[in-house]
C-alpha positions in Angstrom: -47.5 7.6 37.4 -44.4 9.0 35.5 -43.4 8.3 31.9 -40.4 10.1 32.2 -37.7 7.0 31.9 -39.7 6.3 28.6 -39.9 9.7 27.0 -36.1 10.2 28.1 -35.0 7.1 26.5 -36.9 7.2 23.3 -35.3 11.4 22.7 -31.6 9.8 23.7 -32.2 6.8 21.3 -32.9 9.4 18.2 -29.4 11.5 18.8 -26.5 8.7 18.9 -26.8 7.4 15.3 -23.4 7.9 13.5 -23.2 7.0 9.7 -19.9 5.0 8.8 -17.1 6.7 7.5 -17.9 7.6 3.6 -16.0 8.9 0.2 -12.9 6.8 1.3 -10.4 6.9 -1.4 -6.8 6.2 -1.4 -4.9 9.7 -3.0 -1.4 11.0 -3.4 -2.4 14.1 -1.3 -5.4 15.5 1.1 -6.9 17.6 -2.0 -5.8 18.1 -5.6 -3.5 15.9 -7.0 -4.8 12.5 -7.8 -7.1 10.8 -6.1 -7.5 7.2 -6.8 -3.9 7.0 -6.7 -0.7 6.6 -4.7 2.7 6.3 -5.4 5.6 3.3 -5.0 9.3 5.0 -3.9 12.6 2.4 -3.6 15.9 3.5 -3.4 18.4 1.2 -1.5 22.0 1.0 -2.5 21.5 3.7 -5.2 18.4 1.6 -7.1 15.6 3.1 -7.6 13.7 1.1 -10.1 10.1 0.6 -9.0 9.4 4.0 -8.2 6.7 5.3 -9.5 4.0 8.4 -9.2 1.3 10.4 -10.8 -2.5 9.6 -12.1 -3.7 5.7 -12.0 -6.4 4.1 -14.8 -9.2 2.5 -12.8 -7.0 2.1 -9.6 -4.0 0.2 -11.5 -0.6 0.2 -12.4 1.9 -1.5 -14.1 5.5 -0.8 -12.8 8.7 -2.0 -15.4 11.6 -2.6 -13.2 14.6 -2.8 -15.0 16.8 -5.8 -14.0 20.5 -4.4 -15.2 21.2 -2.5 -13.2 20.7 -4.6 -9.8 24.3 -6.7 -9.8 26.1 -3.5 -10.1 23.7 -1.7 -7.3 23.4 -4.7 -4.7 26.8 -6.5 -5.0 28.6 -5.8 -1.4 25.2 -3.7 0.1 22.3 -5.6 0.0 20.8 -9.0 -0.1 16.9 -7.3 -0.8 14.8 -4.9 -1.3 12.2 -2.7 -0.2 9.4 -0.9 -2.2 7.6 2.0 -0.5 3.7 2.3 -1.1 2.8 6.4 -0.1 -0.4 7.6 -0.3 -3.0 9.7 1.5 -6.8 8.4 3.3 -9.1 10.8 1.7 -12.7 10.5 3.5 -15.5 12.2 5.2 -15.6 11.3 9.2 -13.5 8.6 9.8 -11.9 8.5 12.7 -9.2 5.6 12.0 -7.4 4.1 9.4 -5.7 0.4 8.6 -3.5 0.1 5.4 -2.9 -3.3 4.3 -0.4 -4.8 1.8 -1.1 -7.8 0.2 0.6 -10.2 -2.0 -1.7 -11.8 -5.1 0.5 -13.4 -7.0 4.2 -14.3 -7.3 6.0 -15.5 -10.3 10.3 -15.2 -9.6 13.3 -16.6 -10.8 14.4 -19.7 -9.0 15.7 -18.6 -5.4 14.1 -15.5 -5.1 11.7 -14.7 -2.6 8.7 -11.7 -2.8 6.7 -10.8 0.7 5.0 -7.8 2.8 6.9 -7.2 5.8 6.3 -4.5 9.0 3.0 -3.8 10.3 1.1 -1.3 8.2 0.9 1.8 9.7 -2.6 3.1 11.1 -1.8 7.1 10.3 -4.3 9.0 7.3 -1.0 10.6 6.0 1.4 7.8 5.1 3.0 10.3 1.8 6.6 10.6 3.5 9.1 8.4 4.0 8.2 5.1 5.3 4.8 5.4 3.6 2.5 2.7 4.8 5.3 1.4 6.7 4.1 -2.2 5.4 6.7 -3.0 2.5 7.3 -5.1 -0.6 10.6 -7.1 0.0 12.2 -8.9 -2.4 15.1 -11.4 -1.2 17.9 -12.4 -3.4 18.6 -16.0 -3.6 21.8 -17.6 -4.5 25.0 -18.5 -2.0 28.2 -19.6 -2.3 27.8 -19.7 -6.1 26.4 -16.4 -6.4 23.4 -14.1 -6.1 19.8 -14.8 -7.9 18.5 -11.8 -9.1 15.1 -11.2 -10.7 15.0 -11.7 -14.1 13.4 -10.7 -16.9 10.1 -12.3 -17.1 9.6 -11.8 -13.5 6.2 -10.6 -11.8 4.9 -9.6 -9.0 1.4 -8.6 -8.1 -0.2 -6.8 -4.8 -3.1 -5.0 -4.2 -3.2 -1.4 -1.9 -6.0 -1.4 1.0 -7.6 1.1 2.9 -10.0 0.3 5.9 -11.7 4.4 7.8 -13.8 3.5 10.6 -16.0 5.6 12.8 -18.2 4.8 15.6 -20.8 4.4 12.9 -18.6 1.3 11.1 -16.0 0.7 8.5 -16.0 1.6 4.6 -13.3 -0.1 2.2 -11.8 2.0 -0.3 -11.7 0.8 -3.4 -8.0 -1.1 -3.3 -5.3 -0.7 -5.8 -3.6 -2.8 -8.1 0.3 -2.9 -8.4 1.5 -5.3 -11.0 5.6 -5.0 -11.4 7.2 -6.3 -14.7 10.6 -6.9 -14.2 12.3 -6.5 -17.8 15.5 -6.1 -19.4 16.2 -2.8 -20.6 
């Protein structure tokens, strides 16, 4: 009689675990820098307000986007825009990597639209240009009577998130906030 099926199995059984992915953090670079952070980059038509870089306070930020300037920028080139989110899947044995986008809360002058548009992009280094690929646009309302910027008062509020996955499973990383003030300055 041979037990050898059995012993075979049972060693096999003990040497496939894999551990889901783990320290997952969303960064500005691979090492150094800031982790727990990323950064926002627009520039269409010569505006860049939105942009923004550098550390984060418990994985938030509050972005003031100055509305003066967009009649003079947009007028003739655009009818919206898009915001960049760049940033950098920090992690220990992951093997894949979803960004997601996502809109909490919306609150825009009459006409004007806010939403996430492209697919987010799957790569751990989304720091150049295109970022996440996954984009904030904001659409200009308005028509024959003219354009509908966002005003003063305006808000907008989305949340950054990272998915690394192994063979093991998935971890989140803790997501982060984005809350834009548009103001008058």
């Amino acid at each position: 009689m041979s037990f050898m099926g059995t012993v075979g199995s049972v060693a096999q059984a003990g040497q496939g675990t894999v551990a889901a992915p783990s320290s997952v953090t969303i960064a500005t670079t691979s090492s150094g820098n800031y982790n727990n952070s990323s950064a926002t980059h627009v520039d269409e038509c010569g505006y860049t307000e939105g942009t923004s870089s550098g550390a984060m306070t418990s994985n938030a930020r509050t972005v003031d986007v100055d509305v003066n300037p967009m009649a003079g920028a947009f007028i003739g080139c655009a009818s919206e825009y898009n915001t960049e989110f760049r940033a950098y899947a920090r992690h220990t044995g992951g093997t894949s990597f979803a960004w997601d986008l996502v809109l909490v809360s919306s609150s825009m002058a009459s006409g004007v639209t806010v939403s996430t548009t492209n697919s987010p992009s799957t790569s751990q280094d989304a720091t150049g240009s295109g970022g996440i690929t996954e984009v904030l646009t904001i659409a200009f309302g308005g028509g024959r009577g003219g354009v509908i910027y966002p005003a003063a008062g305006d808000e907008i509020v989305v949340d950054l998130k990272l998915t690394v996955t192994n063979a093991g499973g998935s971890t989140n990383a803790t997501s982060q906030r984005y809350t834009f003030n548009f103001v008058a300055l």
